[in-house]
N, C-alpha and C positions, 0 to 999 in steps of 0.2 A: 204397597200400592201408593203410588203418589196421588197428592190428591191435584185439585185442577186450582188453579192459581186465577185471583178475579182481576180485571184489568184496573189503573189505578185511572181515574177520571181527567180530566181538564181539569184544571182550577181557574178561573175568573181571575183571585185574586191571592196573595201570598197568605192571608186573614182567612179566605175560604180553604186554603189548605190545609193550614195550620187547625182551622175547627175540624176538618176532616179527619187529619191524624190522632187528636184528643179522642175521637170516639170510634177508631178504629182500629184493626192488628197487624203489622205488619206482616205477620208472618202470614196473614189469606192471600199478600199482594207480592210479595217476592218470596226464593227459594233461597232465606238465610245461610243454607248449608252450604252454598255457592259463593257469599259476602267475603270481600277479600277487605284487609283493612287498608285502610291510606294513608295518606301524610299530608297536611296543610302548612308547608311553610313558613309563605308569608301572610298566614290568618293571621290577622291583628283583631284584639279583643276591642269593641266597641264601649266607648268611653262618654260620658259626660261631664262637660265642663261646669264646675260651680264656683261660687262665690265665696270665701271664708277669710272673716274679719278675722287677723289676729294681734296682739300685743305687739308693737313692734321687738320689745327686748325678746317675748318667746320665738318669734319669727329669726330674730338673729340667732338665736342660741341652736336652733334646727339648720342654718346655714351652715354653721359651725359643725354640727356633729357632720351632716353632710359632707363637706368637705375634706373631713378628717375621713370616710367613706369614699371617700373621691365618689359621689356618685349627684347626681342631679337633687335639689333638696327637697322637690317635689315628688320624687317617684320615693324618696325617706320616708315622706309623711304618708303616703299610699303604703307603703314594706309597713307602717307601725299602727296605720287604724286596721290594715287587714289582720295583724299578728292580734292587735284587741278585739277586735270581733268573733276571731278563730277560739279566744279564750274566754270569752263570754258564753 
């Protein structure tokens, strides 16, 4: 017997929805068995820009390996703090 599925609300706001899901299941509000999966293409992951002072000689020496990478020397320094943090 299936059971009877509850309707999922209005939200006000993306915050009001977001609290809603934290304390609620999805599976009272859709028929999972039916979820088909998708694909997101062009999702771009949501980034923040900061600020970081460094040495200019270290800053050259990362241009360098960069380079020798052929790849951008910033997306370097991103591939090497996420590889330290992954090993922390």
């Amino acid at each position: 017997m299936k059971k009877k599925l509850k309707t999922v609300p209005k939200f006000r706001s993306e915050a009001e929805e977001r609290a809603f899901w934290e304390s609620h299941d999805t599976a009272d509000y859709f028929d999972l068995s039916k979820a088909q999966r998708v694909r997101f293409p062009n999702l771009k992951l949501s980034t923040t820009a900061i600020s970081l002072r460094l040495p200019q000689g270290l800053l050259d020496r990362i241009k360098i390996a960069a380079n020798k990478r052929d790849v951008p020397y910033q997306s370097l320094i991103k591939v090497w703090l996420a590889e330290k943090v992954d090993t922390e």
